[in-house]
C-alpha positions as CSV (number, residue, x, y, z in Angstrom):
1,X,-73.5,157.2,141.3
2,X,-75.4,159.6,138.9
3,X,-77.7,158.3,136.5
4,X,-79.9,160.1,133.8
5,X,-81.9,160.0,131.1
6,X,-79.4,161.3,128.6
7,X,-78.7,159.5,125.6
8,X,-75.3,157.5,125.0
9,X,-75.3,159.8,121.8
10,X,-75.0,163.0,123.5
11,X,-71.5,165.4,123.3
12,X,-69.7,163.9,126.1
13,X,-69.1,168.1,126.9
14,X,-72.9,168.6,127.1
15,X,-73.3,164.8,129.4
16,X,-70.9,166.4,131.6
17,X,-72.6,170.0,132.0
18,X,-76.2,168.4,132.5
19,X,-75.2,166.0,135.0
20,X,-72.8,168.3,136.9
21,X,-76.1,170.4,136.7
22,X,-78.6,168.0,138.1
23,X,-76.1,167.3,140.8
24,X,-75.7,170.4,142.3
25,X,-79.2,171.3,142.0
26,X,-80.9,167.7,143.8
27,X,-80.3,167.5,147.3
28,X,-82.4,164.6,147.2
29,X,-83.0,161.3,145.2
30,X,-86.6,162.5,144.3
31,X,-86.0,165.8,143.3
32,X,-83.2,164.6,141.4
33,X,-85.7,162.1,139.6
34,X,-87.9,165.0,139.0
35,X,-85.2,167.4,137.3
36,X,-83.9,164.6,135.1
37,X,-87.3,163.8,134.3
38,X,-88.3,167.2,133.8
39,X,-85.1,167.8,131.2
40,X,-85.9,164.3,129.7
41,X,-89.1,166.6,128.7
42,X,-87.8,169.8,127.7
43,X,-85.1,167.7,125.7
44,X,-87.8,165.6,123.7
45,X,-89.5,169.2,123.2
46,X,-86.4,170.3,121.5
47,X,-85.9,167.4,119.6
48,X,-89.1,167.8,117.9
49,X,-87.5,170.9,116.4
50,X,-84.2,169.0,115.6
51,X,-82.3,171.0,118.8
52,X,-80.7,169.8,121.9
53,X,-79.3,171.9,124.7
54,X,-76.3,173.2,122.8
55,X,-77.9,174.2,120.1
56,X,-78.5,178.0,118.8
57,X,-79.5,180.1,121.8
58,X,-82.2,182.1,120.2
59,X,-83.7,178.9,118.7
60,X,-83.7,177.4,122.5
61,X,-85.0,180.3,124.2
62,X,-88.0,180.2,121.9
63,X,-88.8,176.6,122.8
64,X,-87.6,176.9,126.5
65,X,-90.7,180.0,126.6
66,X,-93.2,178.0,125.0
67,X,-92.4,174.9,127.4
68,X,-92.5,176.8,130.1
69,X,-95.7,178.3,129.0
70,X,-97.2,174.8,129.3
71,X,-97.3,173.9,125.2
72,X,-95.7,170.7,126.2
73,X,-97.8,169.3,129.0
74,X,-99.7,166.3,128.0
């Protein structure tokens, strides 16, 4: 049974993309509690800039480099 973090509100195409995602990439149920965790981040980083995964590319890429960067730690 997979369970996430993603809302109920989410494009049922984008719920199925991140959780065929987080399966293939969590062996394990701790790393799998870390990536969903980890996305439940990056998510609520792109929220605050009214975006979600399937949003415009360049828009994402700009927020996906300042996450990853470490803006959103803390």
């Amino acid at each position: 049974m997979l369970v996430t973090t993603t809302p109920a509100t989410l494009p049922v195409k984008l719920q199925l993309a991140l959780a065929a995602w987080l399966d293939e990439h969590s062996a394990r149920p701790l790393t799998h509690g870390a990536y969903d965790a980890e996305m439940g981040r990056f998510r609520a980083a792109l929220a605050r800039v009214d975006l979600d995964l399937d949003g415009d590319y360049g828009l994402v890429a700009l927020v996906a480099q300042a996450y990853a960067a470490g803006g959103d730690r803390g």
